[in-house]
C-alpha positions as CSV (number, residue, x, y, z in Angstrom):
1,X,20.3,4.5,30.5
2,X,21.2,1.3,28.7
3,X,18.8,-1.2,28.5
4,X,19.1,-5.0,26.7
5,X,19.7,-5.2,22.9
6,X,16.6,-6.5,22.5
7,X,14.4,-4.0,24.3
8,X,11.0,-3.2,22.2
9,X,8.8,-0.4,22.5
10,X,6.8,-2.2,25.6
11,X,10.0,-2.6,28.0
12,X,10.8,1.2,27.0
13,X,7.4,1.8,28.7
14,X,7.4,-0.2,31.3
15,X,10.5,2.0,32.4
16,X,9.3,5.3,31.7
17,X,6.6,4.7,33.3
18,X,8.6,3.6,36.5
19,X,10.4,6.6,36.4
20,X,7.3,8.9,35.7
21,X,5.8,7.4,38.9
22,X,7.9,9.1,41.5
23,X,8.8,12.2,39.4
24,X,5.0,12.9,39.2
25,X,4.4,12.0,42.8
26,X,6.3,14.9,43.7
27,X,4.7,17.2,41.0
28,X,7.3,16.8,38.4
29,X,6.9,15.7,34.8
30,X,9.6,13.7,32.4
31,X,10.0,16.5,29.8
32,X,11.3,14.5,27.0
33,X,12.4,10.7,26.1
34,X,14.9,10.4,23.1
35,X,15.5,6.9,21.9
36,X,19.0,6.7,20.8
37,X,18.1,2.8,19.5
38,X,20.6,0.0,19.5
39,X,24.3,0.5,19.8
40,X,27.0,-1.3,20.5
41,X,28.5,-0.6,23.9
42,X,32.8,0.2,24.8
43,X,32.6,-2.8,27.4
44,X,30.6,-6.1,27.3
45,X,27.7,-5.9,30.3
46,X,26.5,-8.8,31.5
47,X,27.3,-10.4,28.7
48,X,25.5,-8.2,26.3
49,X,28.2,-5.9,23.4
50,X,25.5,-4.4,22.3
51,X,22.2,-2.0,24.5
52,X,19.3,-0.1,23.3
53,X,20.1,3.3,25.2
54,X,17.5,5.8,26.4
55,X,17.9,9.2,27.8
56,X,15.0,10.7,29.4
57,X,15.0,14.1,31.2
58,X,12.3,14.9,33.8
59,X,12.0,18.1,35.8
60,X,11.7,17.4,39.1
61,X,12.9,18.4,43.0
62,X,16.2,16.5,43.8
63,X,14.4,14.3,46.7
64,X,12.9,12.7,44.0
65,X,15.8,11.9,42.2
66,X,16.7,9.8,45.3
67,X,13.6,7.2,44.8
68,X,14.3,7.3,40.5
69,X,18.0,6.3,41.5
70,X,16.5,3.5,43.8
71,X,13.5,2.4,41.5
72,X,16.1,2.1,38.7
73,X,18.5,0.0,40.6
74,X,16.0,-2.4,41.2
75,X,14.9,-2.4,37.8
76,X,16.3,-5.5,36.2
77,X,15.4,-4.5,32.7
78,X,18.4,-1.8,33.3
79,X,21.5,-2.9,32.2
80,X,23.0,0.8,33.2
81,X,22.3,4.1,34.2
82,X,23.1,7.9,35.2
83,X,20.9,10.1,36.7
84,X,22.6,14.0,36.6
85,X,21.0,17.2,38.6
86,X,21.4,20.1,37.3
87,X,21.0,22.9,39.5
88,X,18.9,25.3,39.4
């Protein structure tokens, strides 16, 4: 995911956490987060050339997927994202 340029270490949290929160409702766990820091995007978003990207992979049944896809719409600290299943 790509979040603002600015993004410290306590909005990084705020959205693992409110990714963690449905994943571990449904008994799955975010296995790793690897902060890829502040780079500058191909395309201006929002007016921003430049987004602290995140990528995050959780282990989880695809049903849950469904609610991280809505809670990270919502989210307005997300700029972008892309949430891939890989079957099993």
């Amino acid at each position: 995911m790509i979040l603002p340029p600015e993004s410290d270490e306590q909005v990084v949290g705020s959205v693992v956490e409110r990714i963690s929160q449905p994943v571990s409702a449904s008994g799955g766990k975010v296995e790793r987060i690897d902060r890829w820091g502040r780079r500058r995007l191909a395309f201006e978003i929002d007016r921003h050339q430049e987004g602290y990207y995140l990528l995050v992979d959780v282990s989880a049944e695809p049903e849950s997927m469904k609610e991280v896809d809505r809670v990270l719409s919502l989210t307005d600290q997300v700029l972008r994202f892309k949430a891939l299943v890989k079957a099993a």
